[in-house]
C-alpha positions as CSV (number, residue, x, y, z in Angstrom):
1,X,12.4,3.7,20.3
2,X,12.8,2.9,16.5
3,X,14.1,-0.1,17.6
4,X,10.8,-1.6,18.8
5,X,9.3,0.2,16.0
6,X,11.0,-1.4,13.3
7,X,10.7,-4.7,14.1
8,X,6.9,-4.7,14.1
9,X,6.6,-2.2,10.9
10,X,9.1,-5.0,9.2
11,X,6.7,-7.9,10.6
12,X,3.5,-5.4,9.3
13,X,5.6,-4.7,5.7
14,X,6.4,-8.1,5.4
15,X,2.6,-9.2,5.3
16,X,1.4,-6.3,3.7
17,X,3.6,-6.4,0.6
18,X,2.8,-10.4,0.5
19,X,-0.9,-9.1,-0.1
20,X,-0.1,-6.0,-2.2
21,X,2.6,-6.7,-4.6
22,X,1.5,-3.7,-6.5
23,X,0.3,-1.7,-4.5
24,X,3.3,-0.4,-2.0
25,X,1.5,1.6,1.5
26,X,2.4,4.6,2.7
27,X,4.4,2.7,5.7
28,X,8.0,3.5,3.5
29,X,6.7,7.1,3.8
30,X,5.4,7.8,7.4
């Protein structure tokens, strides 16, 4: 389950933090 979740929250991280290098989303959190 967190398995399959991971990967595509990494993949969703990944591009989000190359777009807000300041400004970290709640993904870490939820």
């Amino acid at each position: 389950k967190e398995g399959s979740n991971w990967g595509k929250k990494i993949e969703f991280n990944t591009r989000f933090e190359n777009v807000f290098h300041n400004h970290k989303p709640l993904n870490e959190e939820v």
